[in-house]
N, C-alpha and C positions, 0 to 999 in steps of 0.2 A: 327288679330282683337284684339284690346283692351277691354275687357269687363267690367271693370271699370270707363272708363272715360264717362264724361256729357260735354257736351257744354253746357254753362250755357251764357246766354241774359243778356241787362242790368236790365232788369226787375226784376229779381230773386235777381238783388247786389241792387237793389234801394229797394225794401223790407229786403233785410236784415240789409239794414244799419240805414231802417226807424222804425222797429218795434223791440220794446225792447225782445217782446217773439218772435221771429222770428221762426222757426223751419226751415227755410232756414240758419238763421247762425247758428244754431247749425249743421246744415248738411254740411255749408262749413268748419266748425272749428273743428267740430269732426269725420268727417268720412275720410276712406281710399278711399274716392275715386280721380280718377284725374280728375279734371275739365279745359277746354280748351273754351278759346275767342279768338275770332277778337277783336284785340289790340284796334278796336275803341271805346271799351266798358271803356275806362280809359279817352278817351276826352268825352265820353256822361255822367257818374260821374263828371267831372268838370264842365261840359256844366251848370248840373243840383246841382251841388253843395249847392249853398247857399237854394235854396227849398226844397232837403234834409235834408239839415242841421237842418232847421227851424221844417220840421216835423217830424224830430227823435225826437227832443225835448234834443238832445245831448248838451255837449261843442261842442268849435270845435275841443279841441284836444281829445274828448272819440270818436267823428266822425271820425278823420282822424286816429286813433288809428285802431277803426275799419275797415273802407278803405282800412286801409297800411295791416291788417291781411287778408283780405278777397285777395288780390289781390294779395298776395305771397300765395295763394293757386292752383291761377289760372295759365296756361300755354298760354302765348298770341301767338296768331297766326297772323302774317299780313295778312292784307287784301287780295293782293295781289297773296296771296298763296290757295286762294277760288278760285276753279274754277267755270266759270260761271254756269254750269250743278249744283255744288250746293248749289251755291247763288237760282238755280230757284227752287228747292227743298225745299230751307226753305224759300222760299215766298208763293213755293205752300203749307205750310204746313201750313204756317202763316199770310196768307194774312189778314183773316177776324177777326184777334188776335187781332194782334200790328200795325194797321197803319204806314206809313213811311212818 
C-alpha cells in the first residue's frame, strides 16, 4: 500500500490552475506527495481550456506554464487499467458530487 499518494479529479487541476491563492497548487507543487490520474484528466483540461484560461485571469503562457507543472506532478493512468469494481466505487462515492 502506498500511503502517500492521492488521485486527484479534474476538478482539483481546474481550481488550481484558476485561483491565484489556490492552496491546491501549493499542495500539487510543494508537497512530497504522489498524485495519480486517469490520463483523461489532460483531454478534460483542453476540453475546458480557453474558460479556464479566461477565469484564471492568466496569460496563456503563465497558464500553460502552470498546466505543464501541475501535470509533471501527476502519474497518469489509462483508463483502461480501471477496473470496472472501481470505476463503481468512485461513482458511488461520487455520484451526488460531480455529475457526469
Amino acid at each position: 500500500m502506498i500511503s502517500n499518494a492521492i488521485v486527484i479529479d479534474t476538478n482539483l487541476v481546474f481550481s488550481a490552475l484558476i485561483s491565484k491563492a489556490s492552496q491546491i497548487r501549493e499542495i500539487l507543487f510543494e508537497s512530497n506527495l504522489d498524485f495519480y490520474s486517469p490520463n483523461i484528466l489532460i483531454t478534460e483540461i483542453y476540453k475546458h481550456n480557453e474558460k479556464l484560461l479566461k477565469s484564471s485571469k492568466l496569460t496563456s503562457t503563465e497558464f500553460f506554464m502552470y498546466f505543464n507543472g501541475i501535470i509533471e506532478r501527476i502519474q497518469f493512468v489509462p483508463t483502461d487499467f480501471i477496473s470496472l469494481e472501481s470505476r463503481q466505487k468512485a461513482y458511488d462515492l461520487c455520484y451526488d458530487v460531480d455529475i457526469v
